[in-house]
C-alpha positions in Angstrom: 19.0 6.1 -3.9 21.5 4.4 -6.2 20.4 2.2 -8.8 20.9 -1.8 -8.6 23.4 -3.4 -10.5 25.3 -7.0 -10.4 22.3 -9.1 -11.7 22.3 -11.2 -14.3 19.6 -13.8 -15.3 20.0 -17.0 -17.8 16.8 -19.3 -18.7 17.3 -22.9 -18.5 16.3 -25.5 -20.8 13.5 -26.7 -18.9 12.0 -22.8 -18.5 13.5 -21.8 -15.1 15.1 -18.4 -14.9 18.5 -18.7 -12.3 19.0 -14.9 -11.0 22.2 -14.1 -10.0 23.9 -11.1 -7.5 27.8 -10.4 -8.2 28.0 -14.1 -9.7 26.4 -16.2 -6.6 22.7 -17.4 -7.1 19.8 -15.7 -5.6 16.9 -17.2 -6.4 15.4 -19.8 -9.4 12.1 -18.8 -10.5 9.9 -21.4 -11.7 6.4 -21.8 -13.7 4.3 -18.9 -13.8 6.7 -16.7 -12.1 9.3 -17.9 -14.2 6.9 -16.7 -17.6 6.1 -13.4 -16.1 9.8 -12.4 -15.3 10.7 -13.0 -19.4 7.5 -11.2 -19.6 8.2 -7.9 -17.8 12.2 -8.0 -18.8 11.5 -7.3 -22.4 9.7 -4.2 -21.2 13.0 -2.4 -19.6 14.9 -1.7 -16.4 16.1 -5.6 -15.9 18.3 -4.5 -12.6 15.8 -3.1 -10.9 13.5 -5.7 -12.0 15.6 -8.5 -10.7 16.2 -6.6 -7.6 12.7 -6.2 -6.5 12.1 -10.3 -7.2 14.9 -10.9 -5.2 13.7 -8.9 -2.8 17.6 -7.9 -2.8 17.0 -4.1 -2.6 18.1 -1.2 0.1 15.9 1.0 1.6 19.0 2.9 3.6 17.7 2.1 7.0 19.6 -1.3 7.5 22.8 0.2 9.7 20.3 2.5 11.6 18.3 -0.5 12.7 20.9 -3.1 13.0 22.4 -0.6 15.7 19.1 -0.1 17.6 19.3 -3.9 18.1 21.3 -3.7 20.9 20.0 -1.1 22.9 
């Protein structure tokens, strides 16, 4: 399974964390999430990190199933 890439991250003033795929937005974390992300980025793999918050991730079954759809 290839690894993730394309995500980038910037804290805002006000402590909200704007996660970003191939430059468009893809989600704003906020509070306690927000705290726990800075947290667990220090420690490491940030791509796959980000990835998994997103929940923008494959799993390699998304053409399989989008072609069962129709049957």
């Amino acid at each position: 399974m290839a690894q993730p890439q394309g995500f980038e991250w910037v804290k805002r003033k006000n402590g909200d964390v704007v996660i970003t795929h191939l430059g468009k937005l893809a989600t704003v974390l906020r509070g306690r999430r927000a705290a726990k992300f800075l947290d667990d980025v220090s420690g490491g793999d940030d791509q796959a990190l980000m990835a998994r918050v997103t929940g923008n991730y494959k799993r390699g079954n998304e053409k399989m199933g989008r072609r069962r759809r129709g049957r």
